[in-house]
C-alpha positions in Angstrom: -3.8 -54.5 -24.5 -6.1 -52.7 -21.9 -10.4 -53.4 -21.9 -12.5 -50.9 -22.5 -16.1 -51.1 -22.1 -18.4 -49.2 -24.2 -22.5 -48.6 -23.2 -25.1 -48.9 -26.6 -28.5 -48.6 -25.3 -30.9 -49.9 -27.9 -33.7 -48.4 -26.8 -36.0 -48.3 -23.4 -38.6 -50.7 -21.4 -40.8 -49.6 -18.6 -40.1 -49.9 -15.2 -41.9 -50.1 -11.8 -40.6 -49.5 -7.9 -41.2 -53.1 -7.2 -39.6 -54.5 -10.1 -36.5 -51.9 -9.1 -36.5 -52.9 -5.8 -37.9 -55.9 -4.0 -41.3 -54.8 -2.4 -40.4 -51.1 -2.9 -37.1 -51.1 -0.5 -40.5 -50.2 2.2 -38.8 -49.9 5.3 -39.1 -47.6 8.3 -35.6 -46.1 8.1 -35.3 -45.8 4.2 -37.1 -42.0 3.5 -39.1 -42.3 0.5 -37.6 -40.2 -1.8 -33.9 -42.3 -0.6 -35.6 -45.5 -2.1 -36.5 -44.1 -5.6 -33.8 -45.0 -8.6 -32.6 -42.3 -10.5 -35.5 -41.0 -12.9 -38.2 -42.4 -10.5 -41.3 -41.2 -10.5 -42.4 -40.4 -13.8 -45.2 -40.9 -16.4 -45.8 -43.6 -18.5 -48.0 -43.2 -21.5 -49.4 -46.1 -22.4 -50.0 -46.6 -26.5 -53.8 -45.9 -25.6 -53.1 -42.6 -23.8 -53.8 -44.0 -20.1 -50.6 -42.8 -17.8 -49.4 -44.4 -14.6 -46.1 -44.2 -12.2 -43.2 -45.6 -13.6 -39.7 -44.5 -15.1 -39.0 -46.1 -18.5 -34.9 -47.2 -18.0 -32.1 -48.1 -20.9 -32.2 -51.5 -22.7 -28.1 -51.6 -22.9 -25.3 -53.8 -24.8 -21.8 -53.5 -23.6 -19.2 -53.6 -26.1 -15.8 -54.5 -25.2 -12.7 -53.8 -26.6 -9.0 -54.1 -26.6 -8.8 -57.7 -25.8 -7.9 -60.7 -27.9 -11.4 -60.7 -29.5 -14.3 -58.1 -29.8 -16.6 -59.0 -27.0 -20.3 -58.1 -27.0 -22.5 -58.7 -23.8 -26.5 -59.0 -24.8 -27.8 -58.0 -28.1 -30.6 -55.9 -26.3 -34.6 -54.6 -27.3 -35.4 -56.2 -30.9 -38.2 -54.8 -33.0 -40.7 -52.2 -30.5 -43.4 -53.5 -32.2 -43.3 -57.3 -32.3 -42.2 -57.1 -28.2 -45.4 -54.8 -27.3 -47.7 -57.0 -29.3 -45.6 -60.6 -27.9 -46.3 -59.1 -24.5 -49.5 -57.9 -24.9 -50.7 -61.3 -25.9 -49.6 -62.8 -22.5 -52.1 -59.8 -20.8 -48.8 -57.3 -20.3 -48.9 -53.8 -21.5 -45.6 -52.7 -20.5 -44.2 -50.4 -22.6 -40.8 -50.6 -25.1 -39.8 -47.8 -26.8 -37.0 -45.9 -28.9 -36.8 -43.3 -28.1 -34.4 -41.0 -29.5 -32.5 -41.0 -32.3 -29.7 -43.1 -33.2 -30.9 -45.5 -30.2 -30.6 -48.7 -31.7 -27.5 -51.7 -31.6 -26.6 -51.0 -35.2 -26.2 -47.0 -34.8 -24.9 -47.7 -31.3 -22.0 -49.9 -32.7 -21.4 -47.6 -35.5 -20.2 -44.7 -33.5 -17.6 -47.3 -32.4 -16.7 -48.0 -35.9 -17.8 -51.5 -35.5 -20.3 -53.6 -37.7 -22.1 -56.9 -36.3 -19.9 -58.7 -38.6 -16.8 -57.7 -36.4 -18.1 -59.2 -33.4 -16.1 -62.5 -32.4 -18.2 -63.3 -29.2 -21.6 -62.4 -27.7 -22.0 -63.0 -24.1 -25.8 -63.5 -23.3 -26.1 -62.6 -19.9 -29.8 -64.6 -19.5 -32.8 -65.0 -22.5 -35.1 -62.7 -21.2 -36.5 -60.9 -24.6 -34.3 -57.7 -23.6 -31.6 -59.1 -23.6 -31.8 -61.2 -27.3 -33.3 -59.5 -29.2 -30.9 -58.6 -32.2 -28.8 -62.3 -31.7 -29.9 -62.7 -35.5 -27.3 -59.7 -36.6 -24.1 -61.6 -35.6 -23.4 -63.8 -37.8 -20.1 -64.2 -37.3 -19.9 -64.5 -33.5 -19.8 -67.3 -31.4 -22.3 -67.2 -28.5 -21.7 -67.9 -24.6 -25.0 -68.8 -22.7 -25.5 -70.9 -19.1 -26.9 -74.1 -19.6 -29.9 -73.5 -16.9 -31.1 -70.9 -19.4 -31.7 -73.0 -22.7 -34.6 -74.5 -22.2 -36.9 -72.1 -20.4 -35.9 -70.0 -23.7 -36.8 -72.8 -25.9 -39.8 -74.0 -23.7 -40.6 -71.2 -21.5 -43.0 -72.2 -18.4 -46.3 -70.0 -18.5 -45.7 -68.3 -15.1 -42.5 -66.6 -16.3 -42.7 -63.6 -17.5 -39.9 -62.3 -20.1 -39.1 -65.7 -21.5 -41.6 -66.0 -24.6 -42.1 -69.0 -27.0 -42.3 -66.0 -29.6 -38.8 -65.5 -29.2 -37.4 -69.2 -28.9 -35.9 -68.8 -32.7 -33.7 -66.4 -30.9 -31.9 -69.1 -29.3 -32.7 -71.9 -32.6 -31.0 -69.6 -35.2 -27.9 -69.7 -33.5 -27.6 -72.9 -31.7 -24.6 -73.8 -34.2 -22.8 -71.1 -32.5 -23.4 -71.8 -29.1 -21.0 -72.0 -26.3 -23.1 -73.9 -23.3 -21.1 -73.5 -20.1 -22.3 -74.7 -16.6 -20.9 -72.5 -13.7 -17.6 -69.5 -14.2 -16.1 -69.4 -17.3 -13.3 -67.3 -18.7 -13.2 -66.2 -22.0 -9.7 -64.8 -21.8 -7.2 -62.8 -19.9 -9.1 -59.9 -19.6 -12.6 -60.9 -19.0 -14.2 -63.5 -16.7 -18.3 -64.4 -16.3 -19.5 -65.4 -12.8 -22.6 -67.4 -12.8 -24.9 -65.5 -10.3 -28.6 -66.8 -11.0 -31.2 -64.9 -8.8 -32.6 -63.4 -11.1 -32.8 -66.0 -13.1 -31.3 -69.7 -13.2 -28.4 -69.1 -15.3 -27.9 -65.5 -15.0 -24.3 -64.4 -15.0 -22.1 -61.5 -14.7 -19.6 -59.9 -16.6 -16.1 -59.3 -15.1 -13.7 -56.7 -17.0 -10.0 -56.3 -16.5 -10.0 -52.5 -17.7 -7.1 -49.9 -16.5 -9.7 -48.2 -14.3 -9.9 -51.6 -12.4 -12.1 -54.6 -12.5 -15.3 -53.8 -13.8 -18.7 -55.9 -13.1 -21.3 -55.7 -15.7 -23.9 -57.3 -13.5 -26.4 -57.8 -15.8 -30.2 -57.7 -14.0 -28.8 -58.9 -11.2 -28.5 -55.9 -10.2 -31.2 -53.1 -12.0 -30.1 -49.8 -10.6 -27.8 -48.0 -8.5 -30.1 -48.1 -5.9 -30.1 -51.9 -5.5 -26.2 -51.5 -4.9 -26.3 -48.6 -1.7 -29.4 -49.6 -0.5 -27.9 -53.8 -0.9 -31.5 -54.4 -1.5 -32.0 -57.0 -4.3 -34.6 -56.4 -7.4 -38.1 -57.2 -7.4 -37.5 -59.8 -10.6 -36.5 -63.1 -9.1 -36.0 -66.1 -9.7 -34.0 -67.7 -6.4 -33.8 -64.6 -3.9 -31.3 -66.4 -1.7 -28.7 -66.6 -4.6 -29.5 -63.0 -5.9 -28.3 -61.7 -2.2 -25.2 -64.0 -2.4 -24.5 -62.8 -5.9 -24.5 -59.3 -4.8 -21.5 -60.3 -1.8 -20.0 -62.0 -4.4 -19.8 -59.4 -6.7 -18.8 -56.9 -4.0 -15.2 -59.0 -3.7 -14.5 -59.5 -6.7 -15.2 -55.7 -8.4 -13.4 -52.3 -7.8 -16.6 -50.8 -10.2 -20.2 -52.3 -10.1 -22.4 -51.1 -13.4 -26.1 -52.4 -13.1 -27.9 -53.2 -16.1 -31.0 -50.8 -16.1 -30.5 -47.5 -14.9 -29.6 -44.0 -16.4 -27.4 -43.2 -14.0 -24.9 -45.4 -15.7 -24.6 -41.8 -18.0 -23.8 -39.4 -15.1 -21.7 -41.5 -14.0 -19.3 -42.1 -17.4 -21.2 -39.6 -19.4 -18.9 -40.5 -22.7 -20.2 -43.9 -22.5 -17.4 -45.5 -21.8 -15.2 -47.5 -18.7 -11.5 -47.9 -18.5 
């Protein structure tokens, strides 16, 4: 059997330069327009018609086939609505959108000819909202999460943002199902998760075994494209030290790097798909 990974974006969240890149990759010998991911600058527009500078970047899932078991990494954006009005009540008016049609998990996974049902294991990279948001839909999946993420899901601190009491049931409603690992696991021949952290404490990448090579699904480790040539780590962090080892780490151990939020991912492999 041979991996292939598959993109679903289920819809889109606002971004920012310095959440892209730590204070704005600002340096003397990066040009400005060489520091700008793909789609930056662009206009936001705000529910209340107010615009600023921002680019609004994919919400993905990574479905992965041909192994032993039917492998989905993050269940991605949940309802538009209930995010915008969970934020907004902690004072943030980032926007969450979708978009275009057919940009949601279910519609994502069908064009794969695969229902939530068929899913044997969920990976969930960290429990940032994102990144949970439809963990309700697999019912019959088994869930892998790092340890160091569980309780600022269930009992998230008030200075984090992205981790919202709100959302705590994500984690509750399938604790059943839940595989807690402490460090690199492997969850079979073909695929391999490296705890990273940085980004946040338990954060953890996604290694593929695909004919193409090994493929690193870095999660938000890694943002954009831009954060891998420029090596300059995202401005969302949660331990910088071990978000600038992660990314040497990852380096040796991946022939292809995919960041988690960037369009790009689509000129790159513009089927979708890896491997």
């Amino acid at each position: 059997m041979t991996a292939k990974i598959h993109c679903i974006v289920t819809g889109e969240v606002e971004s920012n330069l310095d959440i892209a890149l730590l204070n704005g990759a600002s340096h003397p010998d990066i040009p400005v327009q060489d520091r700008y991911p793909f789609g930056y600058p662009d206009t936001i527009v705000l529910p209340d018609g107010r615009t600023r500078v921002g680019n609004m970047v994919p919400a993905p899932v990574w479905l992965i086939e041909g192994t032993d078991r039917l492998v989905l990494v993050d269940t991605g954006l949940g309802e538009v609505a209930e995010v915008m009005a969970m934020q907004a009540r902690y004072g943030s008016d980032w926007v969450a959108s979708r978009a275009e049609e057919g940009q949601s998990i279910l519609s994502g996974l069908a064009v794969r000819g695969v229902a939530p049902g068929d899913i044997d294991t969920v990976v969930l990279t960290h429990l940032h909202y994102d990144h949970v948001g439809n963990n309700e839909l697999f019912t019959n999946a088994q869930f892998i999460v790092q340890k160091a993420e569980i309780d600022l899901a269930l009992n998230p601190p008030k200075f984090h943002m992205f981790y919202y009491p709100e959302y705590s049931h994500k984690l509750e409603d399938i604790q059943d199902r839940l595989l807690v690992i402490d460090g690199d696991h492997r969850v079979n021949d073909d695929i391999e998760l490296i705890k990273i952290g940085g980004h946040t404490p338990g954060c953890q990448s996604v290694l593929v075994r695909t004919a193409a090579g090994v493929v690193c699904l870095t999660s938000d480790v890694m943002y954009n494209y831009k954060n891998l040539e420029l090596d300059w780590p995202t401005g969302s962090y949660w331990n910088l030290q071990e978000m600038v080892d992660g990314y040497a780490r990852i380096r040796s151990l991946a022939d292809i790097i995919v960041p988690q939020h960037d369009w790009q991912i689509l000129q790159q492999y513009p089927t979708g798909s890896i491997g």
